[in-house]
C-alpha positions as CSV (number, residue, x, y, z in Angstrom):
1,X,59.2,-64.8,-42.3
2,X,60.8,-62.8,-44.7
3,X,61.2,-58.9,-44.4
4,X,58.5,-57.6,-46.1
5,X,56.0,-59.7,-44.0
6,X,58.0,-58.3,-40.9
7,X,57.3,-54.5,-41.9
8,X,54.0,-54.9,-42.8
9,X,53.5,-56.2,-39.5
10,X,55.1,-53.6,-38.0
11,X,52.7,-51.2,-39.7
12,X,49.7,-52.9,-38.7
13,X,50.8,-52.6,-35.0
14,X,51.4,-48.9,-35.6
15,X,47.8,-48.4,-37.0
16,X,45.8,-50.1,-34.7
17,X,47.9,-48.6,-31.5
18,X,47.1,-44.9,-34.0
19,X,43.6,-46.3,-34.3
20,X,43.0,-47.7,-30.7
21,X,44.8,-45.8,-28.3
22,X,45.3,-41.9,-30.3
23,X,41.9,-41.0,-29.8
24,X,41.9,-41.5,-26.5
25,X,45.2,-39.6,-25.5
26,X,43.4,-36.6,-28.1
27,X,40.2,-37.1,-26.1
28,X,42.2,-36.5,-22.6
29,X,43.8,-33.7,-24.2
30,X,40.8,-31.9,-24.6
31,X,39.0,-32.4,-22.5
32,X,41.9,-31.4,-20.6
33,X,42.2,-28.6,-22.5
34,X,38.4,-27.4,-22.0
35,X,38.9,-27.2,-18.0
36,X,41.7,-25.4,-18.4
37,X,40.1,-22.4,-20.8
38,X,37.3,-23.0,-18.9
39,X,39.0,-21.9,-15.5
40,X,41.2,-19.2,-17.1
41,X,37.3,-17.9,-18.1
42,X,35.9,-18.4,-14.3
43,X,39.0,-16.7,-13.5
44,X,39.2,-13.5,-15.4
45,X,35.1,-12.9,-15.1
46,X,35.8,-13.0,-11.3
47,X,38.9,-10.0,-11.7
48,X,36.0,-7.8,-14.4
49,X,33.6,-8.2,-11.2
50,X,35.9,-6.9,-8.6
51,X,37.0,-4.2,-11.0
52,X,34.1,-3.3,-12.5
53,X,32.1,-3.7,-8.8
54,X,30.8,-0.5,-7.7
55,X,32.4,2.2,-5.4
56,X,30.8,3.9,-3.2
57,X,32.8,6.9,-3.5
58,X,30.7,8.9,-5.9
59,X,34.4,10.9,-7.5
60,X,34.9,7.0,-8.6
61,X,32.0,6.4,-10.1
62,X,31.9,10.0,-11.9
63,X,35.6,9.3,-13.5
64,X,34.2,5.6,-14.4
65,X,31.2,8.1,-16.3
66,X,33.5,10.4,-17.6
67,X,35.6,7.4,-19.6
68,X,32.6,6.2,-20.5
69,X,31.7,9.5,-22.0
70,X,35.0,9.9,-23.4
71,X,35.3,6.1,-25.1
72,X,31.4,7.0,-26.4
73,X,29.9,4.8,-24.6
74,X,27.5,6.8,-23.4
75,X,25.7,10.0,-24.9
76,X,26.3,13.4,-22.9
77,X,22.3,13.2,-21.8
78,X,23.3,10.0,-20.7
79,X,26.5,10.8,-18.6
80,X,24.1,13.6,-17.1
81,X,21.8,11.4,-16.2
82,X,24.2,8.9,-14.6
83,X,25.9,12.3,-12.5
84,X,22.8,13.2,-11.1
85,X,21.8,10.0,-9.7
86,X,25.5,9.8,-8.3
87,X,25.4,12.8,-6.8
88,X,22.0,12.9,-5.4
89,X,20.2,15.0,-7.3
């Protein structure tokens, strides 16, 4: 065998472990990956819900109105609207 046969040997093993055996590893990595985002995702909607679960101590849930009012999310009718259910009336 002489040396150039030898290295294009070795480049043929290279490709076909690239071709044969890459894909896979990249495939396990993302699907790896996925669950991962995936359960970072389950995880934060869980912390919005207990945050943004309800109180039912109306001063919380008139601040919560007021930022809302204040960040314009909601129109002054609005926020009225909202206090008056909190409160009863």
């Amino acid at each position: 065998m002489n040396l150039l046969t030898v290295a294009q040997i070795i480049v043929l093993v290279i490709w076909i472990e690239t071709v044969l055996f890459v894909p896979e590893r990249v495939r396990d990595y993302n699907h790896a990956r996925a669950r991962e985002i995936r359960d970072e995702l389950l995880l934060l909607r869980a912390k919005s819900e207990e945050v943004s679960a309800p109180s039912d101590d109306p001063l919380d849930g008139l601040e919560r109105l007021a930022t809302l009012r204040e960040q314009g999310h909601l129109s002054d009718e609005e926020f009225e609207s909202q206090k008056r259910k909190i409160l009863g009336d």
